[in-house]
C-alpha positions as a printed Julia matrix, in Angstrom:
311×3 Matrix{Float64}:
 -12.49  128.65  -22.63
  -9.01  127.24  -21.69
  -9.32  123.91  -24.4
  -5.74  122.98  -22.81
  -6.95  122.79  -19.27
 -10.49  121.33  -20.45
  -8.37  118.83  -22.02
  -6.17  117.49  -19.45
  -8.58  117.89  -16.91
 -10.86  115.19  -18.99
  -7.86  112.79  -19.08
  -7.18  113.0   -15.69
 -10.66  112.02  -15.26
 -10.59  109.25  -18.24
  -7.36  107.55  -16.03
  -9.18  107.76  -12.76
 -12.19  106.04  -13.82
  -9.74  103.3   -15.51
  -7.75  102.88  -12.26
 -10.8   102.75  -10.08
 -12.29   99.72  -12.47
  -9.45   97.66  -12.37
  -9.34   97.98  -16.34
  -5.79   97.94  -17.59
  -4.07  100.68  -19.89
  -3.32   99.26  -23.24
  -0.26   98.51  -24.09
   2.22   97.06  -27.11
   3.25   93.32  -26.2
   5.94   91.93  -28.68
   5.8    88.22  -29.81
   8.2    86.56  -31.71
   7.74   82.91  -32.66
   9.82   80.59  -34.96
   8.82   78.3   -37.69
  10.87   75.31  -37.01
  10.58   71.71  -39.0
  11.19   68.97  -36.14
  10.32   65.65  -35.23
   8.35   65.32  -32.14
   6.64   62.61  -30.02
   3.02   62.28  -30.54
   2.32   59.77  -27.75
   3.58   59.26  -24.01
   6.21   56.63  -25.14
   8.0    59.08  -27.19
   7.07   57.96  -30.7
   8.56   60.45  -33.0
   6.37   62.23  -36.08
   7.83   64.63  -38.2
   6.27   67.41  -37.26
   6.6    71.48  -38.52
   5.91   73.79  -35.31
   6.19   76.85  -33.94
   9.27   77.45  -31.56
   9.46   73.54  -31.9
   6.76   72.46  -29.95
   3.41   71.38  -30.22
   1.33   72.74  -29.27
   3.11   76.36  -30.24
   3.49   78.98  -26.93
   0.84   80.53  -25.35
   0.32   84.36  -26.35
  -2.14   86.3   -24.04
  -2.73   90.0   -24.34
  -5.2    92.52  -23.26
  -8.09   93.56  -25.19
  -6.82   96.95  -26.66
  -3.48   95.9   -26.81
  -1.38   96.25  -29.48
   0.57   92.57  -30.77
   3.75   93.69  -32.07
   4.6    90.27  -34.06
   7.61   89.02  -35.58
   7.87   85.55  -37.34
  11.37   83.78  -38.3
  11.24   80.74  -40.48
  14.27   78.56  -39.57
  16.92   78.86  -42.12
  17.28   74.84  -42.29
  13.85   74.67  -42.93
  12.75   72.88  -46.23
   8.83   75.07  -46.51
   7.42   78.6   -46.55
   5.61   79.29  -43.44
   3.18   81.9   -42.52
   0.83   82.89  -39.48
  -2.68   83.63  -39.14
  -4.11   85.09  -35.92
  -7.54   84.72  -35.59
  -7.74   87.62  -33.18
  -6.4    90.38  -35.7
  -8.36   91.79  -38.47
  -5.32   92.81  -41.14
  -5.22   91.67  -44.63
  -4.43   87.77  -45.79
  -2.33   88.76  -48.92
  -0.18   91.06  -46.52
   0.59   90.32  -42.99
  -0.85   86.58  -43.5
   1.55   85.59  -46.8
   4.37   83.21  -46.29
   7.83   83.45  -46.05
  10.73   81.36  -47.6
  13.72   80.03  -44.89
  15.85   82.18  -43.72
  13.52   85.39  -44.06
  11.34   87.19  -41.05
   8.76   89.49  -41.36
   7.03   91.61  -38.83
   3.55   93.21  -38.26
   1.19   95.09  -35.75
  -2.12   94.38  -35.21
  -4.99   95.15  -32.49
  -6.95   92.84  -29.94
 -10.17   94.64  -30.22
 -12.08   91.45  -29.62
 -11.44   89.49  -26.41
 -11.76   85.74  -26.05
  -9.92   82.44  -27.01
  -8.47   82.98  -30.36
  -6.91   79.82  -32.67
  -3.58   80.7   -34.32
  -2.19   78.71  -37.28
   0.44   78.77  -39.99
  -1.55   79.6   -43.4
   0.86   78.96  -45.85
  -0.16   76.33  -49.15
  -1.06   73.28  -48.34
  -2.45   75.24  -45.18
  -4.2    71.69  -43.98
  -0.78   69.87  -44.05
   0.86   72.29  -42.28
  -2.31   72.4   -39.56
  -2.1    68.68  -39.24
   1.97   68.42  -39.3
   1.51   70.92  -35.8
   1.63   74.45  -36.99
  -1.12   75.54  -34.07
  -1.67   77.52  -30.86
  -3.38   79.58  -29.23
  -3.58   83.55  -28.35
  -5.97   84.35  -25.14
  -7.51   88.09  -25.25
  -8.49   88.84  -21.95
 -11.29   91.11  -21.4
 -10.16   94.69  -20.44
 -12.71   94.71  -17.96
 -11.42   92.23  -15.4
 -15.12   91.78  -13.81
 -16.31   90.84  -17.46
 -16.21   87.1   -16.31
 -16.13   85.08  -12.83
 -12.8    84.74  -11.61
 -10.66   81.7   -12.5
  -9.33   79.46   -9.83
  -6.95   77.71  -12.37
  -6.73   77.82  -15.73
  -5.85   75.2   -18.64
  -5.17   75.32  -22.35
  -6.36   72.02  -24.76
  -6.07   72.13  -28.35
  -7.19   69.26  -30.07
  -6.05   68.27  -33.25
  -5.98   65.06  -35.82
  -2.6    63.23  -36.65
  -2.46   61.64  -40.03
  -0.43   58.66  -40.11
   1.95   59.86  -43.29
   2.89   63.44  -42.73
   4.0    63.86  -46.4
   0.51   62.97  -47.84
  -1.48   65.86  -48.11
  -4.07   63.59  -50.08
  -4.68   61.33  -46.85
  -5.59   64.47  -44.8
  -7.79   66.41  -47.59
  -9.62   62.55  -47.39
 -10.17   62.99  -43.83
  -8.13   59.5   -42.9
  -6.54   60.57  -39.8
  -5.34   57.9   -37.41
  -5.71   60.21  -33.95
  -7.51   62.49  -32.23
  -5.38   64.1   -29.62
  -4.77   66.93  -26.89
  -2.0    69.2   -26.87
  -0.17   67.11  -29.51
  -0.12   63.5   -28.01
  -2.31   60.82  -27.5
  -4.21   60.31  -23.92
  -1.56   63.13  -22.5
  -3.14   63.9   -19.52
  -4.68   60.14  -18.95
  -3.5    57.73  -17.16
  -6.46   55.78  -17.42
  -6.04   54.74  -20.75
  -1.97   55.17  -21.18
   0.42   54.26  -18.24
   2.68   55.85  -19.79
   0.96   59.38  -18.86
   2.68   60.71  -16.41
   0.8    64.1   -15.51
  -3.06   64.84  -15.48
  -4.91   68.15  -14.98
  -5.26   69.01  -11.09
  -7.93   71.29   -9.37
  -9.89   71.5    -6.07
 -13.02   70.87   -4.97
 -15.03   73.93   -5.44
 -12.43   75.76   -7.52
 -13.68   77.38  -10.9
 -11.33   75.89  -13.23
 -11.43   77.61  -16.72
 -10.33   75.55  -20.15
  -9.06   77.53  -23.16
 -10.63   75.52  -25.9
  -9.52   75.44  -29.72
 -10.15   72.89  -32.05
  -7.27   73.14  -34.34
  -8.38   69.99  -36.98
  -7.89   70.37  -39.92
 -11.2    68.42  -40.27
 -13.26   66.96  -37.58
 -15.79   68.96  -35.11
 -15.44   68.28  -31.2
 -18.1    67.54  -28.65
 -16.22   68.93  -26.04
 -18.04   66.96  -22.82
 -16.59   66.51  -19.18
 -17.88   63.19  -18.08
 -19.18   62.85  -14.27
 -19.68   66.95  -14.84
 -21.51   70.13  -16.0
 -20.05   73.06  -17.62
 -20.99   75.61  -15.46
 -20.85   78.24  -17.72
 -20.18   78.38  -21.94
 -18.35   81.43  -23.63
 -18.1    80.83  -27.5
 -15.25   82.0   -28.99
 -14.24   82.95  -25.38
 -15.9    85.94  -25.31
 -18.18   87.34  -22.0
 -20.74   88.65  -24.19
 -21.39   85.08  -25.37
 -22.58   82.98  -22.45
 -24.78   79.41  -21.92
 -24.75   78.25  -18.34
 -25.1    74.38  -17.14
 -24.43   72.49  -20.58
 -23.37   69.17  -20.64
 -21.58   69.82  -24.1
 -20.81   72.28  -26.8
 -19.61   71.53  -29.91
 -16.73   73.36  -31.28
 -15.56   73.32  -35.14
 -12.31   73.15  -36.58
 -10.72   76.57  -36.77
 -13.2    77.5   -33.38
 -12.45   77.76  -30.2
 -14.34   78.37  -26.76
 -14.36   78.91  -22.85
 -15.5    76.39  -20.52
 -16.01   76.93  -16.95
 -15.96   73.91  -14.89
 -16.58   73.23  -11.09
 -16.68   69.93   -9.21
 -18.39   70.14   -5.53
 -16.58   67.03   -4.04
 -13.38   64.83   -4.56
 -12.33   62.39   -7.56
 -12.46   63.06  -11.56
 -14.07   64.04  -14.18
 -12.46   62.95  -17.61
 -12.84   65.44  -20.43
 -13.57   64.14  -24.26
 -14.96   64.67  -27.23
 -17.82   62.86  -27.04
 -17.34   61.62  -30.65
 -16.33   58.26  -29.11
 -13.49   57.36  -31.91
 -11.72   60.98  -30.94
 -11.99   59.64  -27.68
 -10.91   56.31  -27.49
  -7.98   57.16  -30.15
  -6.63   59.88  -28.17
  -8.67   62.84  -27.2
  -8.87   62.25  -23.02
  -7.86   64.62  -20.46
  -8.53   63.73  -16.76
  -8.91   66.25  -14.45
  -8.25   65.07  -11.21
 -10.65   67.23   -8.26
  -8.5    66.99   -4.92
  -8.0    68.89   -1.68
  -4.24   67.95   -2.17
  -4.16   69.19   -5.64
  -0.67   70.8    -6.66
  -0.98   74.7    -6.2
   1.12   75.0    -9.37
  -1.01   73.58  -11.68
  -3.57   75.64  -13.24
  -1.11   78.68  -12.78
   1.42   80.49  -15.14
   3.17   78.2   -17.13
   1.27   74.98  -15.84
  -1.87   76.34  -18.18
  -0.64   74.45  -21.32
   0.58   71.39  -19.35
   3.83   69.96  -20.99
């Protein structure tokens, strides 16, 4: 028997059944992010917080892979920085005393891991006091889409919301281990997306009529649970840590820990808005409001590329 011809006959046929099911090759995507001590507004009027972030946002960038692919990960901590910083993916499986320890300023340090697993993965910095530097904005999120493109329905439009607590003093590590936060917010700032309750919000989340619109969920904390709920709507469909294999249909809400994140498929069939909470009224009414607007004239942008994680 030719082993050599059996061979590359076998992956010719391996890449043919790949091409033919959509699924895409695997690949190495590189992500670099920087650890970055800022101050940054935490409400629509531009009230500054001193905040530590990743590429000095918060919110930190949006990394999306494919399942299979390989993250090829560098972090820098800023030089001028005062802290160690570290990062911990929740969508690699490495070891915490290696690839998750901290670095001082001024140093980098690099590592490879797998997305075996797909879904809607929570990333943090883990270095000591790891719930002050969750709460002072060290959080994202990394999306693992499923290699199988016909794993899920497809998404009309897409949006990322990270919710998260803000303590009043950033220094005091105390206040936060005592739970005594002062909001509960979306994407870093109070009633972002609402101009309901702010009138100083100057964007909202914008979909059709009809249009599957798919949230990216994580509940960064440090502390409180969220019962994520659209109001005046059903989500049509529930994916736990964002992953197909995990499904409930037609729930009105789903609660999602700290450190947890899920998918949440929602479709309106007519005009106006549904305005999503957590249903744990003071989260709510202190901050953690996102209105989705349903309109034939909604912006085509929105929901799209960089309009996922609205800024």
């Amino acid at each position: 028997m030719n082993t050599r011809k059996l061979f590359w006959g076998t992956a010719a046929v391996l890449a043919a059944a790949l091409v033919a099911s959509g699924a895409a090759a695997a690949k190495t995507v590189n992500v670099t992010l920087h650890a970055k001590e800022t101050d940054q507004p935490i409400d629509n009027k531009g009230t500054m917080y001193a905040t530590w972030t990743f590429d000095g946002e918060v919110p930190g960038p949006v990394v999306r892979v494919t399942q299979g692919d390989t993250v090829h990960f560098t972090l820098i901590n800023d030089k001028h920085n005062k802290n160690s910083h570290s990062i911990d993916f929740h969508a690699a499986r490495v070891s915490v005393v290696d690839e998750f320890s901290p670095i001082k300023p001024g140093h980098q340090k690099t590592f490879d891991f797998v997305a075996t697993k797909p879904g809607v993965f929570y990333y943090h910095c883990g270095a000591d006091p790891m719930i002050q530097h969750i709460a002072r904005g060290m959080f994202g999120v990394i999306i693992v889409d499923p290699k199988d493109p016909k794993a899920m329905p497809k998404a009309d439009r897409e949006y990322v919301l990270i919710q998260s607590e803000i303590y009043p003093h950033p220094d005091d590590k105390n206040e936060m281990m005592a739970n005594k936060w002062k909001y509960v917010v979306f994407n870093g700032r109070l009633f972002r997306y609402d101009p309901v309750h702010d009138p100083n919000a100057k964007t909202w989340l914008q979909a059709k009529p009809g249009e599957r619109v798919r949230i990216y969920f994580v509940n960064a904390g440090p502390n409180e649970f969220s019962s994520f709920h659209p109001i005046a709507g059903i989500w049509d469909r529930v994916y736990p840590s964002g992953n197909p294999h995990n499904v409930f249909r037609g729930m009105q809400s789903y609660v999602v820990g700290p450190g947890d994140a899920a998918i949440f498929d929602l479709i309106s069939p007519k005009e106006g808005a549904n305005a999503i909470v957590s249903h744990s009224l003071k989260q709510a009414l202190t901050g953690a409001i996102a209105v989705i607007m349903f309109s034939k004239d909604a912006d085509p942008k929105m929901g799209h590329g960089d309009q996922i994680l609205v800024r």
